[in-house]
C-alpha positions in Angstrom: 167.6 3.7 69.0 167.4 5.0 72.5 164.9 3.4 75.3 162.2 6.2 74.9 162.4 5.8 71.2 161.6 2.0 71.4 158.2 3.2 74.1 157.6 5.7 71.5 157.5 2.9 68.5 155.7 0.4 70.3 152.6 3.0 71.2 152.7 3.3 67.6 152.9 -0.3 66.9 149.8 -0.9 69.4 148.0 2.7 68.2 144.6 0.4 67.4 144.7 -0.8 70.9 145.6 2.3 72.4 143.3 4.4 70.5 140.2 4.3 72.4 142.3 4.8 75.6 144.1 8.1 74.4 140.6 9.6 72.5 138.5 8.4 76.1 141.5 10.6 77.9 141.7 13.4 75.3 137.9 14.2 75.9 137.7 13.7 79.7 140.7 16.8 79.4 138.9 18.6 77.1 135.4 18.7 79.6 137.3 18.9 82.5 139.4 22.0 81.0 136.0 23.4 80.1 134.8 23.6 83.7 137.9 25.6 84.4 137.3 27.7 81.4 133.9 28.8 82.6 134.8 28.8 86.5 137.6 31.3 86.2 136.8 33.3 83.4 136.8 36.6 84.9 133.6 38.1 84.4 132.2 36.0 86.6 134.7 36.4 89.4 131.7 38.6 90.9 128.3 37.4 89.7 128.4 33.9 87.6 124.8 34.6 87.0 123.9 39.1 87.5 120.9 38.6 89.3 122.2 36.3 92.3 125.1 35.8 95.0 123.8 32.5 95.8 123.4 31.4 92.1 127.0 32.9 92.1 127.8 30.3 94.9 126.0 28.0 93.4 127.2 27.6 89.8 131.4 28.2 90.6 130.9 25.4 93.3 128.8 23.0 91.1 131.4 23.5 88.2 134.3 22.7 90.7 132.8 19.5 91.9 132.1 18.3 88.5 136.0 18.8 87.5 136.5 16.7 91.0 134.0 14.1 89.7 135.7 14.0 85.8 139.3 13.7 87.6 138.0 10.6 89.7 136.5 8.9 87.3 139.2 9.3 85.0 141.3 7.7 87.4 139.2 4.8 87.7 138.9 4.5 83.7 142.4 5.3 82.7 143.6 3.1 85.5 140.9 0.0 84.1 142.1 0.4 80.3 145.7 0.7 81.2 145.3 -2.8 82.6 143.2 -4.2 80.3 146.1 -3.8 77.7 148.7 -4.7 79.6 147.2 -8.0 80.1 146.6 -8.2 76.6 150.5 -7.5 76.2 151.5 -10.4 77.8 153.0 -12.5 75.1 154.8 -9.5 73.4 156.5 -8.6 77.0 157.4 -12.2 77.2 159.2 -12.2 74.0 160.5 -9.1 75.2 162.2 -10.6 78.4 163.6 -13.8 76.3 165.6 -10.7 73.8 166.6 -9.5 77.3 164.4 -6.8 78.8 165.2 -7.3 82.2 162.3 -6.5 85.3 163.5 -3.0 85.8 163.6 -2.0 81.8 160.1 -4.1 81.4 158.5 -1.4 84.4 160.1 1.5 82.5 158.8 0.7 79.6 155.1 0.6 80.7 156.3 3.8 82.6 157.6 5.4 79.2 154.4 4.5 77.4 151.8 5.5 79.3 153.4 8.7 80.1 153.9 9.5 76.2 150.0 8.3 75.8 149.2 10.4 78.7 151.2 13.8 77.7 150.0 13.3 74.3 146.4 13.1 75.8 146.7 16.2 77.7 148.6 18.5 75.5 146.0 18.0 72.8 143.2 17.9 75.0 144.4 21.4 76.4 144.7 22.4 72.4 141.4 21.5 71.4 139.9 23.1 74.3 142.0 26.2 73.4 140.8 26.2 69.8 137.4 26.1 71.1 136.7 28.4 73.8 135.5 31.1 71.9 133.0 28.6 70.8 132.6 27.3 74.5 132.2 30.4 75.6 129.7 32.5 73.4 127.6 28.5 74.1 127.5 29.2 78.1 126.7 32.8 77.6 123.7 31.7 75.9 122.5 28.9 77.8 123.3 31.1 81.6 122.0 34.2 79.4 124.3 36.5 80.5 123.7 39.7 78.9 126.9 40.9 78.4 128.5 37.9 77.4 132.1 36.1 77.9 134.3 37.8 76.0 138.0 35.3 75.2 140.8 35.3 77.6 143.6 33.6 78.3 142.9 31.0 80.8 146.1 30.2 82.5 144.5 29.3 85.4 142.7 26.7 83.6 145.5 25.4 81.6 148.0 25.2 84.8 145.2 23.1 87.0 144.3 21.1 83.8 147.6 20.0 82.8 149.1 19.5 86.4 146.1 17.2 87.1 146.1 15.5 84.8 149.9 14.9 84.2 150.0 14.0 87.8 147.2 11.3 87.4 148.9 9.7 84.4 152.5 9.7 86.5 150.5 8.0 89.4 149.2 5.6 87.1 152.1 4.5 85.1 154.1 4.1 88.1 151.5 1.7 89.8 150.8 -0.1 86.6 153.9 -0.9 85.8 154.2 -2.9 88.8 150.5 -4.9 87.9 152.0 -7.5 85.6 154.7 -9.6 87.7 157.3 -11.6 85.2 158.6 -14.7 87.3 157.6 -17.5 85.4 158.0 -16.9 81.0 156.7 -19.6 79.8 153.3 -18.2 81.0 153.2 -15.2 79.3 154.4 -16.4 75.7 151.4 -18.9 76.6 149.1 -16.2 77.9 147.2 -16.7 74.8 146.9 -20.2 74.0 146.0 -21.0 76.9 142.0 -22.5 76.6 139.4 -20.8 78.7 137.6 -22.6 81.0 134.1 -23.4 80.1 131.8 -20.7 82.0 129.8 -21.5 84.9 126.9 -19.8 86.1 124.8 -20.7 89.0 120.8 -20.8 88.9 121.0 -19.5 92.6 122.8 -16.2 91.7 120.9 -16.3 88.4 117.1 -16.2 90.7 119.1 -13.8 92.9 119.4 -10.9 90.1 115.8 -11.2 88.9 114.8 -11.3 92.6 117.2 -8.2 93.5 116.1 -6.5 90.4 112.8 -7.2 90.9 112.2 -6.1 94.4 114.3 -2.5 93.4 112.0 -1.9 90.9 108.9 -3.2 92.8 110.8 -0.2 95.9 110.1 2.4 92.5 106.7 1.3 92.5 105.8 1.5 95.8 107.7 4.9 96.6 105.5 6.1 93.3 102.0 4.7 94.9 102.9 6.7 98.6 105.4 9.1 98.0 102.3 11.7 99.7 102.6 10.1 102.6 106.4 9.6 103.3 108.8 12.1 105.2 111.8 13.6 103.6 114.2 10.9 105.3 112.0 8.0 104.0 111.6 9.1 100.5 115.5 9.3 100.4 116.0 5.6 102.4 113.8 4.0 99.9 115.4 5.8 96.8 118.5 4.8 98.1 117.5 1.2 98.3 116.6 1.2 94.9 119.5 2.0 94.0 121.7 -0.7 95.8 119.0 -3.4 95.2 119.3 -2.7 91.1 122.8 -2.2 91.2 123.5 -5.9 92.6 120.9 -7.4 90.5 122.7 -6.0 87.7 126.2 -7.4 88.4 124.1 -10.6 89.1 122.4 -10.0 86.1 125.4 -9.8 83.9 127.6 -12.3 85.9 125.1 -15.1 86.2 121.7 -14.4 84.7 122.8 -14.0 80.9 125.4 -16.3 80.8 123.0 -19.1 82.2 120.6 -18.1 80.0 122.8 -19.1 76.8 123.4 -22.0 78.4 120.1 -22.8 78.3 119.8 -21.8 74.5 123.0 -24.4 74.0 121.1 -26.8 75.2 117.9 -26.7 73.1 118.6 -28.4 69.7 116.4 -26.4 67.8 117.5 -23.2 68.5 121.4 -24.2 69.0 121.8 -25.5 65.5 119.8 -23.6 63.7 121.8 -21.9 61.2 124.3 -19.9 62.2 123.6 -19.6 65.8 126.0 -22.4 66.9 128.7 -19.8 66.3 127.5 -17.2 67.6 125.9 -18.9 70.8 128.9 -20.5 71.6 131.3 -17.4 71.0 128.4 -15.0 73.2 128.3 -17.3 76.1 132.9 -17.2 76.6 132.3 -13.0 75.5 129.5 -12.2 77.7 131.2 -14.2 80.5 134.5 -12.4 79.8 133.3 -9.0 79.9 130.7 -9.1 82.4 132.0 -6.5 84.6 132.7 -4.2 81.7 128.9 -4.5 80.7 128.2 -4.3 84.2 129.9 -0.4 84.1 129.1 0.2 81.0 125.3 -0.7 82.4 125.2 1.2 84.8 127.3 4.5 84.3 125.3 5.2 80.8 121.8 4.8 83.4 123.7 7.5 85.6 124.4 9.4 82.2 120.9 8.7 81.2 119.0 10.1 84.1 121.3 12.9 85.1 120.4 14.2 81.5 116.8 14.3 81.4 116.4 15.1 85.2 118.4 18.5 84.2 116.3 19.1 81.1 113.3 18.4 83.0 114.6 21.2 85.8 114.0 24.1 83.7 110.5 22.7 82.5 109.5 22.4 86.5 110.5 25.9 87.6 108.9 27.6 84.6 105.9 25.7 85.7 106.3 27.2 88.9 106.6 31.0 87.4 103.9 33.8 87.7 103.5 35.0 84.2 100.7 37.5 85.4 102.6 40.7 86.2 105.9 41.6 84.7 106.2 43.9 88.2 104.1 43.8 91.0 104.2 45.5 94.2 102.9 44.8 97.5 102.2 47.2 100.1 101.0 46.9 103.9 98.6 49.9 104.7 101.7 50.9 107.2 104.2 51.7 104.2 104.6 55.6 104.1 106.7 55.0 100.8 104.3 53.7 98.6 103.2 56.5 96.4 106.9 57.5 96.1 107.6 53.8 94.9 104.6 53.4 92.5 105.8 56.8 91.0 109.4 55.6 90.5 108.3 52.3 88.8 106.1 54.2 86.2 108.3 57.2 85.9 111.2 54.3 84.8 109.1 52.8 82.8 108.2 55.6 80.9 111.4 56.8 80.5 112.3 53.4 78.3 109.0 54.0 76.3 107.6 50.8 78.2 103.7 50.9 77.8 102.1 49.3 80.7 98.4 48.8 81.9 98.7 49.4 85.8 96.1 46.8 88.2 95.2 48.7 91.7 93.2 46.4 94.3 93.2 46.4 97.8 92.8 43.1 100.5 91.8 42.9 103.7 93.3 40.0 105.8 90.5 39.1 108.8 91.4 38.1 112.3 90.9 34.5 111.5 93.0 34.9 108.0 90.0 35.2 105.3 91.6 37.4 102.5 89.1 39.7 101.3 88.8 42.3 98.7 85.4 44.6 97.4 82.9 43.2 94.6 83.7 47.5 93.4 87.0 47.2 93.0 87.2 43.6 91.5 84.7 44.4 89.3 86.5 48.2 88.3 89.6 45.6 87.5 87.8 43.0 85.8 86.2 45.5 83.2 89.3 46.8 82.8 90.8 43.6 81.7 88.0 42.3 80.1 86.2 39.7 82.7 82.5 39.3 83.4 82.4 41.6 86.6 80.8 39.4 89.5 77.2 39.8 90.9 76.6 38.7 94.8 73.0 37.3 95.8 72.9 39.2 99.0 74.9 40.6 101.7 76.2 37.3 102.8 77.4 35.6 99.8 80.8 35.7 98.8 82.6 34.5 95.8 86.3 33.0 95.9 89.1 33.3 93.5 91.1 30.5 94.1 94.6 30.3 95.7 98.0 28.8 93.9 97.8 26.2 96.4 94.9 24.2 95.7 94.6 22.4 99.2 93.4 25.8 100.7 90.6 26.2 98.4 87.1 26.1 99.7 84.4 24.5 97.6 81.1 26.0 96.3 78.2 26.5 98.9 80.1 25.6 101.8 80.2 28.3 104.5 82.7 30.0 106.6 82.9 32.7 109.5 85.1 35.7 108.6 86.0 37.0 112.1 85.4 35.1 115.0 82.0 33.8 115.3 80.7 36.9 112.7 80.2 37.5 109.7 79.2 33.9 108.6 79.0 33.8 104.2 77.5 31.4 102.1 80.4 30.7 99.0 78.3 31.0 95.8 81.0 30.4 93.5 84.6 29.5 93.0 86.3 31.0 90.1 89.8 30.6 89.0 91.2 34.1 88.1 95.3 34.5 87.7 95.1 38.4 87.8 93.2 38.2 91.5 94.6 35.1 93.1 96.7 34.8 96.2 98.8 32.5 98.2 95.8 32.4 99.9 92.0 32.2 98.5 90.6 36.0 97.8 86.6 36.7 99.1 85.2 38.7 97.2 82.7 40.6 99.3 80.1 42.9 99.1 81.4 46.2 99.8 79.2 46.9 103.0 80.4 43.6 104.5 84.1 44.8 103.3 83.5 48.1 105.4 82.0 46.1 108.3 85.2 44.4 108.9 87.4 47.1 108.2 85.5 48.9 111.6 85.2 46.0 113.2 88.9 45.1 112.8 89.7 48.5 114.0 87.9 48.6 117.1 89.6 45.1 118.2 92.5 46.9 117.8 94.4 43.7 116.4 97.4 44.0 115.2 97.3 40.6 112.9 94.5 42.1 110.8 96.1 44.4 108.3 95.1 45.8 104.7 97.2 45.6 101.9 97.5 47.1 98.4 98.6 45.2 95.1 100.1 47.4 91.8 100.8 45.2 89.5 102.0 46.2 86.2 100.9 44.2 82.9 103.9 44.4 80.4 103.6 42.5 77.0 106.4 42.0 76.3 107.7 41.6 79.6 110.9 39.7 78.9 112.9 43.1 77.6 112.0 44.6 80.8 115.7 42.9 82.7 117.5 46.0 82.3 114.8 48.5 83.7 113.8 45.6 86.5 117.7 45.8 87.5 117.2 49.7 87.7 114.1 49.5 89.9 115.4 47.1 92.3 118.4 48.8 93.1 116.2 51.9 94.3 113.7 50.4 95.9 115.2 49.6 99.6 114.2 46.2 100.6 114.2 45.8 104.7 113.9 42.4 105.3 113.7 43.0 109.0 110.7 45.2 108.7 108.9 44.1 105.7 106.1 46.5 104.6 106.3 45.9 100.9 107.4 43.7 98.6 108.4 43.9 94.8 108.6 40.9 92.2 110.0 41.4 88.8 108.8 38.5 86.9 112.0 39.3 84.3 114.6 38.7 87.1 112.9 35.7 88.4 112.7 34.0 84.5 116.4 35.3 84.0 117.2 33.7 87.3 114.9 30.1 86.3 116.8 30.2 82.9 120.6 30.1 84.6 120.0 27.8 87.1 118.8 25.2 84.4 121.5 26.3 82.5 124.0 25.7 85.5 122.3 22.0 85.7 122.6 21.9 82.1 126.1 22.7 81.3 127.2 20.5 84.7 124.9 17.2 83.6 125.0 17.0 80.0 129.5 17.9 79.8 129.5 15.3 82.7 127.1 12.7 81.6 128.8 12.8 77.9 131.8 12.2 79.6 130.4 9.2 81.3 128.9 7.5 78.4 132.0 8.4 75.9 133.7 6.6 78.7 131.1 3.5 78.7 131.7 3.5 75.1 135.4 3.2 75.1 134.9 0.2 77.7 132.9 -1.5 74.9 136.0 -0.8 72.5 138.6 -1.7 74.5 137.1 -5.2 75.1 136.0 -5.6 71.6 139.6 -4.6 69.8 141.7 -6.5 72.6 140.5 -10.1 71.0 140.5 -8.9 67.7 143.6 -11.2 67.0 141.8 -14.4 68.5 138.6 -13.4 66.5 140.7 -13.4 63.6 142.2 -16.5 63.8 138.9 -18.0 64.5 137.1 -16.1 61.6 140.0 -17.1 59.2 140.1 -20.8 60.4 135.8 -21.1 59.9 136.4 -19.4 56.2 138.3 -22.4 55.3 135.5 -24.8 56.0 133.4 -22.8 54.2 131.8 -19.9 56.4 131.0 -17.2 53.5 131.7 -13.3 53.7 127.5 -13.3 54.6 127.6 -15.8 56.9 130.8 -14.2 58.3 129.0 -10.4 58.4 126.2 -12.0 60.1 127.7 -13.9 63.2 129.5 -10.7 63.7 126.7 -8.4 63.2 124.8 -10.4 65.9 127.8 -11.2 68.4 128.5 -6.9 68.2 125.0 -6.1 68.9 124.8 -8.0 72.0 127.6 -6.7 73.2 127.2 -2.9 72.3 123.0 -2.9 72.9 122.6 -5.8 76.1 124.4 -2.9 78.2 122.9 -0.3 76.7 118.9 -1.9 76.9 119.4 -2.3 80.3 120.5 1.0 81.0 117.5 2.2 79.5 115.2 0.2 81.4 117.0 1.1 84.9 116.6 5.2 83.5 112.7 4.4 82.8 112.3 3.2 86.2 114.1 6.0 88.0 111.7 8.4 85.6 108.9 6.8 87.5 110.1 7.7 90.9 111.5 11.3 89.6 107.8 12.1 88.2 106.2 11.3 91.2 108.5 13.7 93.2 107.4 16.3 91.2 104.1 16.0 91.1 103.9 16.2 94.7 106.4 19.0 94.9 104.9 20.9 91.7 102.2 19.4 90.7 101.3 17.7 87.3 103.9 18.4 84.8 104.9 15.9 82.6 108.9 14.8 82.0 107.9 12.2 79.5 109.0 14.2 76.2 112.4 15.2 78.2 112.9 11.7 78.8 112.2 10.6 75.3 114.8 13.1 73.5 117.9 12.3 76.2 117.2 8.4 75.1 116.6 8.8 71.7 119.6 11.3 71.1 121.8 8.9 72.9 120.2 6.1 71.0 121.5 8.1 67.8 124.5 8.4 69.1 125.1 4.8 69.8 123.8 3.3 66.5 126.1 5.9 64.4 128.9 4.4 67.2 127.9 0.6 66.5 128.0 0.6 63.0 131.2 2.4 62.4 132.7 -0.1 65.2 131.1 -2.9 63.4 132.6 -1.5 60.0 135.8 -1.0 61.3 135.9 -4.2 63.0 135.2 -6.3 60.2 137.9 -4.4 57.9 139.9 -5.5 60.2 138.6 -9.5 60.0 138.8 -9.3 56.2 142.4 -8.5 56.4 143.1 -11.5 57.9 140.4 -14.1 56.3 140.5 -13.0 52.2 
C-alpha cells in the first residue's frame, strides 16, 4: 500500500467526520460555479438585463462580488473545519508517530487528505453544477425575465475559474494545516482525550456586559426607528453601523459568558438541578455550550446575515413596484416648443395599431405659472373625466380652484386655504382636494376655470418669461399593458431622446416593470444563492461540533445505560442537549433579524412610504425554520443510531 493509498483509506475511515466538511465544500462550489454560469453565459455578454447598460453593469458586477464573497468565506470555513478535525485526530496521529510516522510523513499525510477531500469536493461540485445548468439556467431566465431566454452552453470559462479557485484554496489550506498540529511531546496526544476538562468559568461582569451591549444595540434600532426623519444620510449609516458592532459583541459575550453562567445558576438551584433528568443534561449543556461558544457565536450571527439579506431582497421588488405608475402603459410629455409632437403621437398609435393593440388615448394640457402653480382647464379635465368615467368638477366662481393631488404628498395644499398663481395675482380660494391617478403630477394640478386658464396664458405671454411654459400629456391606457415590451422596445428606439435639450419625454410603464422585475431578480439570485450558502455553512458548524464528540458521548451514554438510564430516558437527554445546541443559535439569530426589520422598515417608509415587509419577513424565517427542523431531526436520528450502536 503506497502513502496516498493509506490518505485515501483513512478519509474513508473518518468519512462521518469528514462528511459535513466535503458536502459544506461541495455546495459552496456548486453556488459559486453558478455565479460563473450566469456571469459569462454569452447572451448576456451585451445586455444581462435588454432594457439597461447600467442593470448590465450592475448585475455581471454584483455576481462577480458574490463569487469573491463565497471564495472568502469558504476559506474561513474550510480552513475552521479542517482544524477542528485535526484536533479531534490527535490520539490517532499519536499512535501513528509511535508505528513510526515521522514529522515530515505526518504533514504529508494531512496534505494528502485534504487535497483528496478537496479535489473530490470540486470535481463533483463542478458535475453537479454541470448536470444542472439547464435547470439553472431556464430558473434565471425566469426570475431576470429575459425574453429570449438562456439557451445551454459550455461554460469553460466557468469551469476553468471554478476549479482553479478552488483547487488553489484547498492546496493553500492543506499546506498551512498541516503545519497547525506540532508533535513534540507523544504522550499528549495519545492523552489528548482523557484528559478532564476544566470546569467552565464564566464571569457575572462579562455576563451584565452582553445584556448591556445587546441591550443598548437594540435600544440604537429603536431610536434610529423613532428619528430616522430627522437624521442625514451619514448619521443613519453611523448609528446602523453601531448596531451592528454593539450586537455583535454582546453576542460573543452572550454566548461566552451569559449562557454558560446562566446554567450555572440552574446547577445551583436544587429544585430544578435534580429534577429528573436534568442533572444530565445541565451538567453535559454547561461543558458543550462552553466548548462551542464560538461556533454558536458564527453560527449566530452568519444565519442573522443569511436571514436579513433574504427578506431585505424579497422585500426590494415589493418596494419598487410600490413605487410604479400603473396609470398609463405609454405616456408622453411634450413642451409647447416640441415641433415633433404630432409626428410622435402618430408613430405611437400607428405601432400600436399595427400589433392590433386597442388603446383609449388621454389628451390634457398644463400650464406651469411663474411662481410654479401647475394648472390645467375645468373643459378639458372635465372632457377627460367623462371619458373615463369620473364625476366632471364644478367650480363656485371664477376664483376657486380644485387640486388633484401630487405623488409627493408634502406638496399638497389643503382644502380652503388660498394661494397666488403669479406674482401677487390671481389669488384662488382651494375648494377641494381630490386624489385622481389619471390627472396627478409630481407636482399638485389646479384645476381652473377656463377664463382664469386664458388669463394666465396672456398674462404669461406678455412677461415674456421664459420659466412659464405649457405642456401637453398623451397618455395611452392599455389593458393589458404588460404584452406591450416588444412594441415599447420598437417605439423607444424611434423616438430620439435629447437629453441635452429636453422637450419631451416618453415613459413606457412595460420597460420600467421589466426593468423593476430584473433588478429584484439580480438581488434575488445574489442574496438567496449567497445567504443559502451561509446558513448551509452555519449548519455544518453545528455538525462538525456535534459528530466530533460522538465517541466521548458514547462512552458516556453507554457507561449511564449500565446504571440504569433507559432508551427514553436516553432519547430524552439527547433530544434536549441537541435542541439547545441546534435552536439557542438559531433563536438568537432570529431575534437579531427582527430587530434589523425594525430599522429596514423605517428606512422605507421614509424613502417610500408605507409599505409593509412584515409577510416577507415572515416567509424567509419560517422557510428557514422548515429547513432547520427537517435538519434537526434527521441529525438527531442519525446521531442517536449512532449512540445505540454503542449502548445496546
Amino acid at each position: 500500500m503506497t502513502f496516498r493509498q493509506f490518505a485515501f483509506n483513512n478519509v474513508l475511515r473518518n468519512k462521518r467526520v469528514y462528511i459535513g466538511h466535503f458536502l459544506s465544500s461541495t455546495f459552496a462550489v456548486i453556488i459559486f460555479f453558478t455565479f460563473g454560469l450566469i456571469a459569462f453565459h454569452p447572451a448576456l455578454k451585451g445586455n444581462i438585463t435588454e432594457v439597461s447598460s447600467m442593470m448590465n453593469t450592475l448585475g455581471k458586477g454584483s455576481f462577480q462580488v458574490s463569487q469573491y464573497i463565497i471564495y472568502i468565506f469558504s476559506v474561513i470555513f474550510i480552513l475552521y473545519s479542517v482544524s477542528s478535525f485535526l484536533k479531534k485526530r490527535k490520539k490517532e496521529f499519536g499512535i501513528m508517530m509511535i508505528l513510526g510516522l515521522s514529522p515530515r510523513q505526518f504533514n504529508r499525510l494531512v496534505f494528502y487528505e485534504n487535497i483528496i477531500i478537496g479535489t473530490a469536493a470540486t470535481i463533483i461540485g463542478i458535475g453537479i453544477g454541470l448536470i444542472f445548468s439547464k435547470l439553472i439556467l431556464l430558473i434565471s431566465a425566469s426570475v431576470l425575465t429575459l425574453e429570449k431566454g438562456l439557451p445551454f452552453y459550455f461554460p469553460t470559462k466557468a469551469i476553468s475559474i471554478t476549479g482553479i479557485g478552488f483547487m488553489v484554496l484547498f492546496v493553500l489550506i492543506s499546506l498551512f494545516t498541516s503545519k497547525t498540529i506540532r508533535v513534540t511531546k507523544l504522550v499528549d496526544l495519545i492523552k489528548s482525550e482523557e484528559k478532564p476538562k476544566p470546569a467552565p468559568k464564566a464571569s457575572i461582569l462579562l455576563s451584565l456586559i452582553a445584556m448591556l451591549l445587546i441591550g443598548c444595540g437594540y435600544a440604537v434600532v429603536f431610536y434610529f426607528a423613532m428619528y430616522v426623519n430627522e437624521m442625514s444620510q451619514e448619521e443613519m449609516f453611523a448609528y446602523m453601523g453601531g448596531t451592528v458592532a454593539l450586537v455583535v459583541a454582546g453576542t460573543y459575550y452572550f454566548f461566552t459568558q451569559l449562557s454558560v453562567y446562566a446554567l450555572k445558576a440552574i446547577k445551583q438551584s436544587e429544585k430544578l438541578f435534580f429534577k429528573k433528568t436534568n442533572i444530565l443534561s445541565v451538567s453535559e449543556l454547561v461543558y458543550r455550550i462552553k466548548d462551542n461558544s464560538v461556533t454558536f457565536f458564527l453560527v449566530a450571527v452568519i444565519s442573522a446575515v443569511a436571514f436579513t439579506a433574504i427578506g431585505t431582497s424579497s422585500a426590494v421588488g415589493e418596494v419598487l413596484f410600490n413605487e410604479l405608475d400603473t396609470t398609463y402603459a405609454i405616456e408622453y410629455e411634450s413642451d409647447i416648443e416640441n415641433k415633433e409632437e404630432q409626428e410622435h403621437i402618430a408613430k405611437i398609435k400607428d405601432e400600436l395599431e399595427k400589433e392590433k393593440i386597442p388603446f383609449t388615448l388621454v389628451e390634457m394640457s398644463f400650464q406651469t405659472t411663474k411662481t410654479y402653480y401647475q394648472t390645467m382647464k375645468v373643459s378639458e379635465y372635465n372632457k377627460n373625466a367623462k371619458m373615463l368615467g369620473f364625476k366632471p368638477i364644478t367650480l363656485n366662481n371664477e376664483d376657486a380652484v380644485v387640486v388633484v393631488k401630487s405623488s409627493l404628498s408634502q406638496q399638497n395644499p389643503v382644502k380652503d386655504s388660498f394661494v397666488t398663481l403669479h406674482d401677487n395675482e390671481f389669488k384662488v380660494a382651494i375648494q377641494e382636494v381630490i386624489t385622481n391617478q389619471y390627472f396627478e403630477s409630481y407636482r399638485p394640478v389646479y384645476v381652473v376655470n377656463d377664463s382664469l386658464y386664458l388669463k394666465l396664458v396672456e398674462k404669461n405671454s406678455t412677461d415674456n418669461n421664459d420659466s412659464v411654459s405649457e405642456q401637453h400629456r398623451y397618455g395611452f391606457l392599455i389593458e393589458d399593458w404588460k404584452e406591450t415590451l416588444t412594441v415599447s422596445e420598437k417605439i423607444k428606439e424611434q423616438l430620439y431622446y435629447d437629453i441635452k435639450n429636453p422637450v419631451y419625454y416618453v415613459s413606457f410603464l412595460s420597460i420600467q416593470w421589466q426593468t423593476i422585475n430584473q433588478l429584484n431578480g439580480i438581488f434575488s439570485i445574489l442574496t438567496v444563492l449567497v445567504g443559502i450558502v451561509f446558513f448551509v455553512f452555519a449548519s455544518s458548524f453545528l455538525y462538525f461540533r456535534l459528530f466530533t464528540d460522538l465517541e466521548k458521548d458514547q462512552e458516556k451514554f453507554r457507561m449511564l445505560s449500565k446504571i440504569g438510564l433507559g432508551k427514553k430516558e436516553l432519547i430524552k437527554v439527547v433530544t434536549r442537549e441537541m435542541g439547545v445546541l441546534f435552536f439557542l443559535p438559531f433563536m438568537i439569530a432570529v431575534i437579531h433579524s427582527s430587530i434589523a426589520y425594525v430599522a429596514l422598515q423605517q428606512l422605507v417608509d421614509r424613502v417610500v412610504g408605507p409599505v409593509s415587509l412584515t409577510d416577507n419577513f415572515l416567509y424567509v424565517l419560517a422557510s428557514f425554520l422548515v429547513f432547520h427542523l427537517i435538519y434537526f431531526f434527521v441529525m438527531r436520528k442519525t446521531y442517536l443510531r449512532q449512540i445505540y450502536s454503542k449502548v445496546i
